[in-house]
PQR file with spaces between the fields and no chain letter, atoms N, CA, C, O and H, PARSE charges and radii, in Angstrom:
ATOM       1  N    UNK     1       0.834   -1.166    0.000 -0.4000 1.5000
ATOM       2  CA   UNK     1       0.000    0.000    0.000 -0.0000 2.0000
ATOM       3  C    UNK     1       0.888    1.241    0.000  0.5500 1.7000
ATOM       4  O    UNK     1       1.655    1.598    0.894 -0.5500 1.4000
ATOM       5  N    UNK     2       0.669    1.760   -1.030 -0.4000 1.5000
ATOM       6  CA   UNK     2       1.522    3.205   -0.598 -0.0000 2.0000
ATOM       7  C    UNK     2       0.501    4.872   -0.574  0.5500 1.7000
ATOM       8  O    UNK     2      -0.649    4.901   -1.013 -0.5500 1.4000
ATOM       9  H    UNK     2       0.046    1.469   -1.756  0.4000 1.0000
ATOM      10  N    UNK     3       0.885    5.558   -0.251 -0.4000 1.5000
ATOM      11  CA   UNK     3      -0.201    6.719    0.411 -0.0000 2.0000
ATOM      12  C    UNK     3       0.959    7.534   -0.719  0.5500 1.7000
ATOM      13  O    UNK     3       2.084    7.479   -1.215 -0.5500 1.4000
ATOM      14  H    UNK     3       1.818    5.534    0.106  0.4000 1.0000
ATOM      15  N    UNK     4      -0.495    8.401   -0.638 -0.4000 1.5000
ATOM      16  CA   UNK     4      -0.119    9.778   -1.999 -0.0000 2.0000
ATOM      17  C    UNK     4      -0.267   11.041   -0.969  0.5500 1.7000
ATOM      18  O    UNK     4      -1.179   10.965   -0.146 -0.5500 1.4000
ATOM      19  H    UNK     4      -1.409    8.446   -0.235  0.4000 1.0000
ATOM      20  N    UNK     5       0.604   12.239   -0.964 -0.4000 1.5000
ATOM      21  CA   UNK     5      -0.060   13.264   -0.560 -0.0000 2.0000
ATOM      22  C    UNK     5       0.121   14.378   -1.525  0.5500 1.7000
ATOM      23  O    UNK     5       1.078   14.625   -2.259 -0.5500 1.4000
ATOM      24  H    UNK     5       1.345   12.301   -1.633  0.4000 1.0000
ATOM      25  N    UNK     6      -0.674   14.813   -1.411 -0.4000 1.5000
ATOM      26  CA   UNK     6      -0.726   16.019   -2.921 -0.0000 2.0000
ATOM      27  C    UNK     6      -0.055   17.215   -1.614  0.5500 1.7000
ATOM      28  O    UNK     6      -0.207   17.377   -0.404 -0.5500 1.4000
ATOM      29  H    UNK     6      -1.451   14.612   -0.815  0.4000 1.0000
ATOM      30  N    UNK     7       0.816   17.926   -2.845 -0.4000 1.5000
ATOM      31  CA   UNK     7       1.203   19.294   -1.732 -0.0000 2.0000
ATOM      32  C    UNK     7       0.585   20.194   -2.919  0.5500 1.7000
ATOM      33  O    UNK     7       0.431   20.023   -4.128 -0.5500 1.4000
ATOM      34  H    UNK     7       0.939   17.794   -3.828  0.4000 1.0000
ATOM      35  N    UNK     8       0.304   21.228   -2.014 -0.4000 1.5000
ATOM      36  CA   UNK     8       0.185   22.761   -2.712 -0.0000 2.0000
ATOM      37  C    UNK     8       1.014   23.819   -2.833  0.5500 1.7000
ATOM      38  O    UNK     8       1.536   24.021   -1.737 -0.5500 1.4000
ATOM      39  H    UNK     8       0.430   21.367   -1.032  0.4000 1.0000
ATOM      40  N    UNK     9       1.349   24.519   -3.573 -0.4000 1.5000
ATOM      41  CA   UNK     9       2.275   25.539   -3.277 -0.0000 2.0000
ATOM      42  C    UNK     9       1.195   26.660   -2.643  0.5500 1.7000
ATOM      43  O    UNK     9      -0.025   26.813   -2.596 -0.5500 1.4000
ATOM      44  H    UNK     9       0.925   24.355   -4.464  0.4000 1.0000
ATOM      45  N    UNK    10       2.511   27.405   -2.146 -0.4000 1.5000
ATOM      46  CA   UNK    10       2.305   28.305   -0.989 -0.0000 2.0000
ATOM      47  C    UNK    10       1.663   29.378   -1.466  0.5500 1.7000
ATOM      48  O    UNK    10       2.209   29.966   -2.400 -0.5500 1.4000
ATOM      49  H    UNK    10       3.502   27.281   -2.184  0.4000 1.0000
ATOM      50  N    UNK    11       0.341   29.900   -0.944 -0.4000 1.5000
ATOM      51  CA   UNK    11       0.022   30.916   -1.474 -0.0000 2.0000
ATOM      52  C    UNK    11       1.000   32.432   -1.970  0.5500 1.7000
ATOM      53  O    UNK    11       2.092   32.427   -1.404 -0.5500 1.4000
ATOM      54  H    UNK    11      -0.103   29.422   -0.186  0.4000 1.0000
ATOM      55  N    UNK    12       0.841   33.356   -2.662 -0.4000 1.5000
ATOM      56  CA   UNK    12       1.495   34.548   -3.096 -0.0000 2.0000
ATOM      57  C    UNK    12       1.794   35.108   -1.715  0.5500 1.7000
ATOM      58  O    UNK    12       1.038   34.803   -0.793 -0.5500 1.4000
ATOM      59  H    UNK    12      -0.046   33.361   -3.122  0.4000 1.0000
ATOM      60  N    UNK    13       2.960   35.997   -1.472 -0.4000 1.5000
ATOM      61  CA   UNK    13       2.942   37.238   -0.354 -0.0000 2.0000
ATOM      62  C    UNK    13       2.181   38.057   -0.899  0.5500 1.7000
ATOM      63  O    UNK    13       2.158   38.377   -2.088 -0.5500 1.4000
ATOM      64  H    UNK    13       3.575   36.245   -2.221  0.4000 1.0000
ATOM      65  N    UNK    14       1.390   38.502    0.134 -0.4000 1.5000
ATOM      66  CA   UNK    14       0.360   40.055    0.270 -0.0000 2.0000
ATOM      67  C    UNK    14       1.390   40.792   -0.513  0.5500 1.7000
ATOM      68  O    UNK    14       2.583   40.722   -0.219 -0.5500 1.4000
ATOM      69  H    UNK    14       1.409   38.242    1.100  0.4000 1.0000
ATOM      70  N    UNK    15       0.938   41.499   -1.508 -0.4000 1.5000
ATOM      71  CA   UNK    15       1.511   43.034   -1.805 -0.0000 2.0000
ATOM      72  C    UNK    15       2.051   44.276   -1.088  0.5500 1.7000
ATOM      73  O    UNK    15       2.907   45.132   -1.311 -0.5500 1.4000
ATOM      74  H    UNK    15      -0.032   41.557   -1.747  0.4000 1.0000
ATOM      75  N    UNK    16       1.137   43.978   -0.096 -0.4000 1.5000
ATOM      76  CA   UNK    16       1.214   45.371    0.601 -0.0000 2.0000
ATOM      77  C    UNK    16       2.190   45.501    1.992  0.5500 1.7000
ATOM      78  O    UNK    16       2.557   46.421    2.723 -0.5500 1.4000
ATOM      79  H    UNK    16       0.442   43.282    0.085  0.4000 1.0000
ATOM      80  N    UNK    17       2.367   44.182    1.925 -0.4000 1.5000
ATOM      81  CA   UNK    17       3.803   43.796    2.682 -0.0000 2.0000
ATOM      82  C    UNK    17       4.843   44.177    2.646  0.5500 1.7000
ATOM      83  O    UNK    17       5.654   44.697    3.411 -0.5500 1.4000
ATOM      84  H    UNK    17       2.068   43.435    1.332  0.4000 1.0000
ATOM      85  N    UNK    18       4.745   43.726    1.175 -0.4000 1.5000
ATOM      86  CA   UNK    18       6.112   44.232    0.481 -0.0000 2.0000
ATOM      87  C    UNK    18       6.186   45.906   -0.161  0.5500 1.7000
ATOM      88  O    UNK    18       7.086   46.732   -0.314 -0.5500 1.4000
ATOM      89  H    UNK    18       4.086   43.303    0.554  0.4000 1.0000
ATOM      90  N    UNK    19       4.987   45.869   -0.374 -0.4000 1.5000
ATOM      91  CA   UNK    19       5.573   47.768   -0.455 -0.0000 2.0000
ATOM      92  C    UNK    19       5.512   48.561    0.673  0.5500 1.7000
ATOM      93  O    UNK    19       5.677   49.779    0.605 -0.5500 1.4000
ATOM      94  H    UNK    19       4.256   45.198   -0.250  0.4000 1.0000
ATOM      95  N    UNK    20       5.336   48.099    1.490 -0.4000 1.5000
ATOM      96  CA   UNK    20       5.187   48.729    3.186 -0.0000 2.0000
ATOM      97  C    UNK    20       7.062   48.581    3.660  0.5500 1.7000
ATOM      98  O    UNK    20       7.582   49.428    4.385 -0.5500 1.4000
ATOM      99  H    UNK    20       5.202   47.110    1.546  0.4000 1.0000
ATOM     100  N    UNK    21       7.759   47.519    3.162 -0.4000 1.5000
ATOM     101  CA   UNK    21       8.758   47.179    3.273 -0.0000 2.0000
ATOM     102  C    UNK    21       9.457   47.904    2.765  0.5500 1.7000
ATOM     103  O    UNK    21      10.301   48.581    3.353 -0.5500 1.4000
ATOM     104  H    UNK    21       7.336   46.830    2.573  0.4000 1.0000
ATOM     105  N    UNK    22       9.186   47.903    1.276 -0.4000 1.5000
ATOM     106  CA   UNK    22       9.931   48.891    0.251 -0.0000 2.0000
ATOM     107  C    UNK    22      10.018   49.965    0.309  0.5500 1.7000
ATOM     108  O    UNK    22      10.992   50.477   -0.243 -0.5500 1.4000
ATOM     109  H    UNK    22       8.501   47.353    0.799  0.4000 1.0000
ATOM     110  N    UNK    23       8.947   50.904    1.074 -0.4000 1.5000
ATOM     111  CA   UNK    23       8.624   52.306    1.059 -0.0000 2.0000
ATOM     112  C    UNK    23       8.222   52.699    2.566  0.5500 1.7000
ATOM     113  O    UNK    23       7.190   53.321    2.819 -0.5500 1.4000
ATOM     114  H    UNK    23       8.156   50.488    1.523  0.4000 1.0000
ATOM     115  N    UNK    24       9.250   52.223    3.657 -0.4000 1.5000
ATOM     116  CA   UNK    24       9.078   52.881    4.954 -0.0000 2.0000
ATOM     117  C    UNK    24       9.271   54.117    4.541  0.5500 1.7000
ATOM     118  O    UNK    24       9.706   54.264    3.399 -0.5500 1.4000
ATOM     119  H    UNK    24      10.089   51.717    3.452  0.4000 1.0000
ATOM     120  N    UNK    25       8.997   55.283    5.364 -0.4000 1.5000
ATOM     121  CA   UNK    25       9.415   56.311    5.758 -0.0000 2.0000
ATOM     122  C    UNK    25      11.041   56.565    6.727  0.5500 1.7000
ATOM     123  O    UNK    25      11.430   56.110    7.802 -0.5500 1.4000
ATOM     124  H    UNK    25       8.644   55.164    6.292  0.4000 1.0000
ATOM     125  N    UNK    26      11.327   56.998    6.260 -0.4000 1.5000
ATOM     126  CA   UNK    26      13.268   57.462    6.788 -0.0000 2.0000
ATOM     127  C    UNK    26      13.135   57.496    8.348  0.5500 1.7000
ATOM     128  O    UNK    26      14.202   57.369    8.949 -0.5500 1.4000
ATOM     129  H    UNK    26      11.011   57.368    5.386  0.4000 1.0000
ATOM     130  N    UNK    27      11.809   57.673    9.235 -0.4000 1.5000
ATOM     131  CA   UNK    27      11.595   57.604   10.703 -0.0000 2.0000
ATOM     132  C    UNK    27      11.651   56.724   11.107  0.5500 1.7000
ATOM     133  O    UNK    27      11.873   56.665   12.317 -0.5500 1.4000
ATOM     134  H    UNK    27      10.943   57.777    8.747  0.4000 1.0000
ATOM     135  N    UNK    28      11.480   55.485   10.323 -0.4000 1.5000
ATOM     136  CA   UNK    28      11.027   54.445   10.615 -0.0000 2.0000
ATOM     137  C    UNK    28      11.828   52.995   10.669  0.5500 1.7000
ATOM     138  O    UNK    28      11.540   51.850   11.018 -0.5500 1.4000
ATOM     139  H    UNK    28      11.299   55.533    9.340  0.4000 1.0000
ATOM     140  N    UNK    29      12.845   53.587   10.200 -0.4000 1.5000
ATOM     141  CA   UNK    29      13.930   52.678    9.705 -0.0000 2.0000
ATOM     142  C    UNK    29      15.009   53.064   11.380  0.5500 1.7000
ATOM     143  O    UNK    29      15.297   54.180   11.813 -0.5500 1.4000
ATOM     144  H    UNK    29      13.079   54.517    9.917  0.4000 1.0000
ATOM     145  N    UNK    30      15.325   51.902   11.887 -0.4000 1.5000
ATOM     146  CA   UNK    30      16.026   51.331   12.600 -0.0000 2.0000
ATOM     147  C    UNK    30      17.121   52.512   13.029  0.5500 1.7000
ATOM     148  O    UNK    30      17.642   53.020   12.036 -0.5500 1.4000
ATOM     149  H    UNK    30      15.092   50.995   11.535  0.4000 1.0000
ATOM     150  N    UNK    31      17.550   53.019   14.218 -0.4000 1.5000
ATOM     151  CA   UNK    31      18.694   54.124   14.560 -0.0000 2.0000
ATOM     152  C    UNK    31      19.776   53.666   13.860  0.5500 1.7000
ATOM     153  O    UNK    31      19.885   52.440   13.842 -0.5500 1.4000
ATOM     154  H    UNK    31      17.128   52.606   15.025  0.4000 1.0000
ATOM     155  N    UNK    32      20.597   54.289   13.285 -0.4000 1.5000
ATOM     156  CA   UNK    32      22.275   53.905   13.008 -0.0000 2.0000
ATOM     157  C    UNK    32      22.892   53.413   14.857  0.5500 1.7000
ATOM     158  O    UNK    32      23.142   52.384   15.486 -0.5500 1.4000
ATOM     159  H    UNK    32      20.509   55.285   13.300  0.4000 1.0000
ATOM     160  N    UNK    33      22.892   54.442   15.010 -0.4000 1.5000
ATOM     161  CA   UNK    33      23.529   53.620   16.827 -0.0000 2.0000
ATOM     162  C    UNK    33      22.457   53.007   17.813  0.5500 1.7000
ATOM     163  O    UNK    33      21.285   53.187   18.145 -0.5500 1.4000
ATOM     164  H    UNK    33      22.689   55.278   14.499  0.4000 1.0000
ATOM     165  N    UNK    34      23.816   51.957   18.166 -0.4000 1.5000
ATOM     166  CA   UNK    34      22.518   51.021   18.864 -0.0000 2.0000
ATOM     167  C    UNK    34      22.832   51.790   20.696  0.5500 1.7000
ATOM     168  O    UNK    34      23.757   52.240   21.373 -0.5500 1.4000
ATOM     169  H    UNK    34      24.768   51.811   17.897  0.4000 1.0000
ATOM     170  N    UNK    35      21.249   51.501   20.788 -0.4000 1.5000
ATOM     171  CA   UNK    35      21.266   52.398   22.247 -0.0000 2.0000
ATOM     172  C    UNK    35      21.959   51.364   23.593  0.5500 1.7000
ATOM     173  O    UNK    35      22.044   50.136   23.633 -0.5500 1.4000
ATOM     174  H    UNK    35      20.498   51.136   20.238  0.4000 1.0000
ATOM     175  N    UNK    36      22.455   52.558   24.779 -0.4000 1.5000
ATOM     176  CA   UNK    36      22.627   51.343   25.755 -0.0000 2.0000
ATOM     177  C    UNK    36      21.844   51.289   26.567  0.5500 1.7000
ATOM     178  O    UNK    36      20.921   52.103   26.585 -0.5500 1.4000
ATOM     179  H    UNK    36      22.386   53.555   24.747  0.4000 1.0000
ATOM     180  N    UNK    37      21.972   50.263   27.541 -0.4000 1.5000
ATOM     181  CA   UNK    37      21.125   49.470   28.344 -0.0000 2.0000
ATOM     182  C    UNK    37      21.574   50.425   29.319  0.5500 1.7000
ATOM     183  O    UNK    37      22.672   50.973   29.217 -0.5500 1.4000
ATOM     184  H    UNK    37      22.722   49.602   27.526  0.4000 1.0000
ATOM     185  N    UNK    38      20.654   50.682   30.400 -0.4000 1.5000
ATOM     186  CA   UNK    38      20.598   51.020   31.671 -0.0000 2.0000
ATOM     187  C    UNK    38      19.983   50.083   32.837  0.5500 1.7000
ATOM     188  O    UNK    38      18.800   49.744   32.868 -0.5500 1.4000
ATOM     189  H    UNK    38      19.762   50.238   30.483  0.4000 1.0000
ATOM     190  N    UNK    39      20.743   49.797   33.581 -0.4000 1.5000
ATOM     191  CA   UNK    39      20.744   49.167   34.877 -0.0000 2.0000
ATOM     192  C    UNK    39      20.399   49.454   36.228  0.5500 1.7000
ATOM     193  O    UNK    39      21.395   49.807   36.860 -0.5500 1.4000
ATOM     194  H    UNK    39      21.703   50.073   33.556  0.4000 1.0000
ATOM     195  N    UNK    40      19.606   49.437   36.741 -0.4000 1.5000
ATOM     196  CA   UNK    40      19.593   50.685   38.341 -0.0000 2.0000
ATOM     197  C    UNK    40      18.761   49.217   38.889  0.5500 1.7000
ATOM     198  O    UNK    40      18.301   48.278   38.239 -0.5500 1.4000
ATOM     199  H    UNK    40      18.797   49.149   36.228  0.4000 1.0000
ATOM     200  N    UNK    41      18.800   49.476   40.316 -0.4000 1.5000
ATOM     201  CA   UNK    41      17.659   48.613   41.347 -0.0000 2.0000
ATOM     202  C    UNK    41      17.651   49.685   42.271  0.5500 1.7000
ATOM     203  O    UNK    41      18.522   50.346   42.836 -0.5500 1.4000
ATOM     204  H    UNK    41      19.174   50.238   40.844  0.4000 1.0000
ATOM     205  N    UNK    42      16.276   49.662   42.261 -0.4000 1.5000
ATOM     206  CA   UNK    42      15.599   50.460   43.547 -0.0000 2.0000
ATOM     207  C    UNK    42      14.390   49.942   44.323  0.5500 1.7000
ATOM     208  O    UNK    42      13.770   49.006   43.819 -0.5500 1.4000
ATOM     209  H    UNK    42      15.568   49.125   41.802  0.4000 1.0000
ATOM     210  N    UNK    43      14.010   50.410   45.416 -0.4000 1.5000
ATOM     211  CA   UNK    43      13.469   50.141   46.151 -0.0000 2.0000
ATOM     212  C    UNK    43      12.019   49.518   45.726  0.5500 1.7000
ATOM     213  O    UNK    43      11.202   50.183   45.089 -0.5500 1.4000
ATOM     214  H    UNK    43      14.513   51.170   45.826  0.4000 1.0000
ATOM     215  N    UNK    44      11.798   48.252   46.120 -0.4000 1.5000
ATOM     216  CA   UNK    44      10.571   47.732   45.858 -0.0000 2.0000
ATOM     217  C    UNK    44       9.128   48.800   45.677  0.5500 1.7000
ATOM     218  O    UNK    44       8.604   49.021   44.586 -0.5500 1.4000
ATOM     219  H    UNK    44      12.462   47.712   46.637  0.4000 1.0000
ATOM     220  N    UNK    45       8.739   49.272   46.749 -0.4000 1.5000
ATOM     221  CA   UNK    45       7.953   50.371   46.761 -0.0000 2.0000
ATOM     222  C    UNK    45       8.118   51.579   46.039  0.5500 1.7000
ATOM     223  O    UNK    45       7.082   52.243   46.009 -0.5500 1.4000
ATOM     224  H    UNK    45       9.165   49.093   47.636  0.4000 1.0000
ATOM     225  N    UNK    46       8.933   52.002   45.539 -0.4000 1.5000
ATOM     226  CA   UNK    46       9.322   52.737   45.033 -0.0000 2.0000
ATOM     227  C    UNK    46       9.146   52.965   43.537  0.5500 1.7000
ATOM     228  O    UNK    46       8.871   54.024   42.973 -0.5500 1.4000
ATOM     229  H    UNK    46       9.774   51.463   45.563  0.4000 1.0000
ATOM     230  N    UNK    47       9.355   51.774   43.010 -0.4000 1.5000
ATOM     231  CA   UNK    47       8.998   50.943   41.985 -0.0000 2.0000
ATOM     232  C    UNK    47       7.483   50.623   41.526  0.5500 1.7000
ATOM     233  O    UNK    47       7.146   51.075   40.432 -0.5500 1.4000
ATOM     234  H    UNK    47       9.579   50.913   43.468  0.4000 1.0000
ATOM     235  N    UNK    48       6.830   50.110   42.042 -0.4000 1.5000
ATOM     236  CA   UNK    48       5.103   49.843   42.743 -0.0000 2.0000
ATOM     237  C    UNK    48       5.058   51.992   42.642  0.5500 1.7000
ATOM     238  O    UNK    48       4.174   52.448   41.916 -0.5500 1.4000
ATOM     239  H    UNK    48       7.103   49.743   42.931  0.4000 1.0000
ATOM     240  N    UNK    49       5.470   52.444   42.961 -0.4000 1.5000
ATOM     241  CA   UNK    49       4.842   54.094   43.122 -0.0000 2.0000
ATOM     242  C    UNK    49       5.017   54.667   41.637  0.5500 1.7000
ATOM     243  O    UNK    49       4.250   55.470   41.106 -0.5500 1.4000
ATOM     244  H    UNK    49       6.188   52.075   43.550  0.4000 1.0000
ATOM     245  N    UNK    50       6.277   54.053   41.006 -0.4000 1.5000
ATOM     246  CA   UNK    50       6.666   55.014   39.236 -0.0000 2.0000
ATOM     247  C    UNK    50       5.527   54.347   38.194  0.5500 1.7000
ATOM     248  O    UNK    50       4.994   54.904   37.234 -0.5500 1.4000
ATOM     249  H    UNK    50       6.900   53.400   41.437  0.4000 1.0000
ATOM     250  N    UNK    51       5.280   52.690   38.790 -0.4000 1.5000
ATOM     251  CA   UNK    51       4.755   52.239   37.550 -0.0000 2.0000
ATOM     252  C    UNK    51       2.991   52.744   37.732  0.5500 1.7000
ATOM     253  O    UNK    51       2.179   53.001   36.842 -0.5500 1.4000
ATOM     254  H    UNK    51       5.713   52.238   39.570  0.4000 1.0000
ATOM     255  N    UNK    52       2.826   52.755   39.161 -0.4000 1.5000
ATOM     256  CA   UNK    52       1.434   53.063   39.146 -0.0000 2.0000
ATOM     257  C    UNK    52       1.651   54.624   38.634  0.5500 1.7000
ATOM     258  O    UNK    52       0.967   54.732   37.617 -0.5500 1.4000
ATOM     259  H    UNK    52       3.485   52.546   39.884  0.4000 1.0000
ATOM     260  N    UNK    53       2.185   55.627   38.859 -0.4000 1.5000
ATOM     261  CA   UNK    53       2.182   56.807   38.597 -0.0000 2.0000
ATOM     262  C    UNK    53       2.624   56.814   36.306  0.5500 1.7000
ATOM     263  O    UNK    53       2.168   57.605   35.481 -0.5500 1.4000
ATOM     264  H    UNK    53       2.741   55.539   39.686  0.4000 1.0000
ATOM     265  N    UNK    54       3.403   55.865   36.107 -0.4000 1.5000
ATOM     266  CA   UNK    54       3.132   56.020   34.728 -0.0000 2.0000
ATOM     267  C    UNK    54       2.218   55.444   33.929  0.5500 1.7000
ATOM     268  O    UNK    54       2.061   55.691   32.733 -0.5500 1.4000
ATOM     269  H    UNK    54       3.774   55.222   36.777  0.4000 1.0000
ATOM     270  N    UNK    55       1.339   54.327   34.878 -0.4000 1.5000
ATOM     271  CA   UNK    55       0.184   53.802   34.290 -0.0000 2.0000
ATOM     272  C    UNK    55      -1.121   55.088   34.284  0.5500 1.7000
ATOM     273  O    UNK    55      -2.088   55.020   33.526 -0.5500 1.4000
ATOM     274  H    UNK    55       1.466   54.126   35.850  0.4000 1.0000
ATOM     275  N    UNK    56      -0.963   55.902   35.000 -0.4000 1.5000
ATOM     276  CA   UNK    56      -1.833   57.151   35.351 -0.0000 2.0000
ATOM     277  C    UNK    56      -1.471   57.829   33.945  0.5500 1.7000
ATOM     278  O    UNK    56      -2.504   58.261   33.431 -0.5500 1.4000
ATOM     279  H    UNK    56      -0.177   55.958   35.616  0.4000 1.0000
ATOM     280  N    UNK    57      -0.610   58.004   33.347 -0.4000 1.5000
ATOM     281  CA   UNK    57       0.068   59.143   32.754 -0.0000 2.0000
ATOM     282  C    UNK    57       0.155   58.582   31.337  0.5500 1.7000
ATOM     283  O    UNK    57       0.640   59.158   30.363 -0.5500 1.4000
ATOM     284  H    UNK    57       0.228   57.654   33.764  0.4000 1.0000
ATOM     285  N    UNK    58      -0.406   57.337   31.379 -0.4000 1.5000
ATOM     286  CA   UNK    58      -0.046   56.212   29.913 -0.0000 2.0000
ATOM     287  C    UNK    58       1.408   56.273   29.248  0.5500 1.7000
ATOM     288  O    UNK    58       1.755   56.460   28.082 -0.5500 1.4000
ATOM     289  H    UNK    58      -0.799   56.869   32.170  0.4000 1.0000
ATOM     290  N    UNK    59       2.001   56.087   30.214 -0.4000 1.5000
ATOM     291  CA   UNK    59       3.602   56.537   29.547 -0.0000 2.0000
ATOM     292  C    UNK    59       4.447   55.247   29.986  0.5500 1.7000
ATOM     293  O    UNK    59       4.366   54.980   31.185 -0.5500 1.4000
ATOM     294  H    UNK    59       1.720   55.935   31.161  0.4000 1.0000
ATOM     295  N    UNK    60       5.072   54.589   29.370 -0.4000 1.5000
ATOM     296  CA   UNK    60       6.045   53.531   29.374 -0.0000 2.0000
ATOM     297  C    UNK    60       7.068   54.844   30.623  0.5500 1.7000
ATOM     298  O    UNK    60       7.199   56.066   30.697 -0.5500 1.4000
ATOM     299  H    UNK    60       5.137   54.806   28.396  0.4000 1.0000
ATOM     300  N    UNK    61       7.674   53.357   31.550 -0.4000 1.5000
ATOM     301  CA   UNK    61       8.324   53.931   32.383 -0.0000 2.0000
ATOM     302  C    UNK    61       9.899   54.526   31.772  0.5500 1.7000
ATOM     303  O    UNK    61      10.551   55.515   32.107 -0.5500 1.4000
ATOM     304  H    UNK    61       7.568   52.364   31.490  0.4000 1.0000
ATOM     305  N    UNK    62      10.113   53.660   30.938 -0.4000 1.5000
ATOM     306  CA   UNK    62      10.974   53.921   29.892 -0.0000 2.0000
ATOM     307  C    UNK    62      11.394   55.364   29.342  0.5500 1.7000
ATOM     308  O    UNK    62      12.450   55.995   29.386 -0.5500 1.4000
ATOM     309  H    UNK    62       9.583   52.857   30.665  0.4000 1.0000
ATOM     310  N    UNK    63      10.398   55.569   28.920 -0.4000 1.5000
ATOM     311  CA   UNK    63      10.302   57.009   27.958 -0.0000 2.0000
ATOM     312  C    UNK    63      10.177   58.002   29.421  0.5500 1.7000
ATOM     313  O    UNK    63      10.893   59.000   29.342 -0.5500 1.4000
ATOM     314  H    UNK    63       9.540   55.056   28.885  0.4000 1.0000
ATOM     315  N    UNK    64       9.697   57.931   30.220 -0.4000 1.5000
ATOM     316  CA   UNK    64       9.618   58.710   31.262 -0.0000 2.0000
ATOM     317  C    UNK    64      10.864   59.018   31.823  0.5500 1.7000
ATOM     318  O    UNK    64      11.077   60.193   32.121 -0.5500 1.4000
ATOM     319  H    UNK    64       9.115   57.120   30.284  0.4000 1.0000
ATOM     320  N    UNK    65      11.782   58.115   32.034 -0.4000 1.5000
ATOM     321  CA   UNK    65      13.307   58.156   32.357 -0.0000 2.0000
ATOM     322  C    UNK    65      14.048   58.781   31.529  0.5500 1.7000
ATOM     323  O    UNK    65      14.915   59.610   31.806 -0.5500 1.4000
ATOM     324  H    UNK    65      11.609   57.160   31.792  0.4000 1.0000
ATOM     325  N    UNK    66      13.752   58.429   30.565 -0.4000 1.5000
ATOM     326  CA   UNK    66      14.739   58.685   29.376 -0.0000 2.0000
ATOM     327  C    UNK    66      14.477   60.600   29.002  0.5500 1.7000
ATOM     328  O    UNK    66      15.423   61.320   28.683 -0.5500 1.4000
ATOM     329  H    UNK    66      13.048   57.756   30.340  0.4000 1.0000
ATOM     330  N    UNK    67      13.029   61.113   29.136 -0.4000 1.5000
ATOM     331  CA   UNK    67      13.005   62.282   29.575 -0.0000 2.0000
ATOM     332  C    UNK    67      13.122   63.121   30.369  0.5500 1.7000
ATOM     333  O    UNK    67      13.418   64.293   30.137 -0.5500 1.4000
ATOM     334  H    UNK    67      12.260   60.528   29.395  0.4000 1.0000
ATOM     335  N    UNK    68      12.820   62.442   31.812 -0.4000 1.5000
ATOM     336  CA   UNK    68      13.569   62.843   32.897 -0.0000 2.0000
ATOM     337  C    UNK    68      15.009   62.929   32.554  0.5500 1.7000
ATOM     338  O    UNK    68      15.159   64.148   32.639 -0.5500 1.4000
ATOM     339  H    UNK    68      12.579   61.489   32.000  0.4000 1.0000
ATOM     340  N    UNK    69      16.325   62.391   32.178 -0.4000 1.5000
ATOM     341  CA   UNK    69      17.203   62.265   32.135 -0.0000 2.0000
ATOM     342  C    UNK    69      17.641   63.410   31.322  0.5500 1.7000
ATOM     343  O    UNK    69      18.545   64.134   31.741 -0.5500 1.4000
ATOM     344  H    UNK    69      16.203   61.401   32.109  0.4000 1.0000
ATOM     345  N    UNK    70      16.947   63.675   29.950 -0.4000 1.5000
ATOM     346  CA   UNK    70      17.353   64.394   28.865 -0.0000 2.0000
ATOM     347  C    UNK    70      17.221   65.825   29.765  0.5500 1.7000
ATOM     348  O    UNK    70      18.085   66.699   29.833 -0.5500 1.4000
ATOM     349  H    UNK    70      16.213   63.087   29.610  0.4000 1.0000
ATOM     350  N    UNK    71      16.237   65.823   30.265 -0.4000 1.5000
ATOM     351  CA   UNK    71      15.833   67.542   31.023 -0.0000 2.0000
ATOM     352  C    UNK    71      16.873   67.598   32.193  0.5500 1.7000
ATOM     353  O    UNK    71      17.214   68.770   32.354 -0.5500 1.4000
ATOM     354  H    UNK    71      15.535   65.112   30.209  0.4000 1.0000
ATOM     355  N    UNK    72      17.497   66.749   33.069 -0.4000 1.5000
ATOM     356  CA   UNK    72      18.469   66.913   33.704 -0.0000 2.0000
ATOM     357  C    UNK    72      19.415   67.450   33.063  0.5500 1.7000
ATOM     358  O    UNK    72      19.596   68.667   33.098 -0.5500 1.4000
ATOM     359  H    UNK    72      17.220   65.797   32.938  0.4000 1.0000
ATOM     360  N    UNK    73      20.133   66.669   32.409 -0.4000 1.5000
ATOM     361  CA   UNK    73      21.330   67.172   31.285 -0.0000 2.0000
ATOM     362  C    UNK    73      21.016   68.489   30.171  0.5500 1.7000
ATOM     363  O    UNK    73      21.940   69.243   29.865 -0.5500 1.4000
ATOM     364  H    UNK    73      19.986   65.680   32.380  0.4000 1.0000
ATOM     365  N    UNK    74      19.900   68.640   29.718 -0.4000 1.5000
ATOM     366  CA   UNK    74      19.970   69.122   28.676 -0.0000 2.0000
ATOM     367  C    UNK    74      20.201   69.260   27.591  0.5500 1.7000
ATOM     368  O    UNK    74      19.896   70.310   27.024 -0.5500 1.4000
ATOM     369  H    UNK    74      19.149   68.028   29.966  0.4000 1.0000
């Protein structure tokens, strides 16, 4: 007894994939330098107080630092 399996080829890629690919916008395309990592530990509570305070504010705690930081320095 031998078994048959029919294959199909793979449907086409979407179009719009590929011109979404082809035609990012210059914003959108990846930094030339890669950023660094920042490291800190702080206080449990403390922590529990930024994220509830940036969940208030809809702001990644992230971007919040990273502006805090920029306005320190300038």
């Amino acid at each position: 007894m031998t078994k048959k399996i029919k294959m199909q080829a793979r449907p086409a890629k979407p179009d719009q994939a590929d011109h979404w690919v082809d035609n990012r916008a210059q914003s959108e395309q990846l930094p030339k330098l890669k950023p660094k990592r920042l490291t800190i530990d702080i206080d449990p509570e403390l922590h529990t107080r930024l994220k509830i305070h940036c969940a208030q504010k809809q702001v990644q705690i992230a971007d919040l630092l990273r502006k805090q930081i920029q306005s320190l320095l300038g």
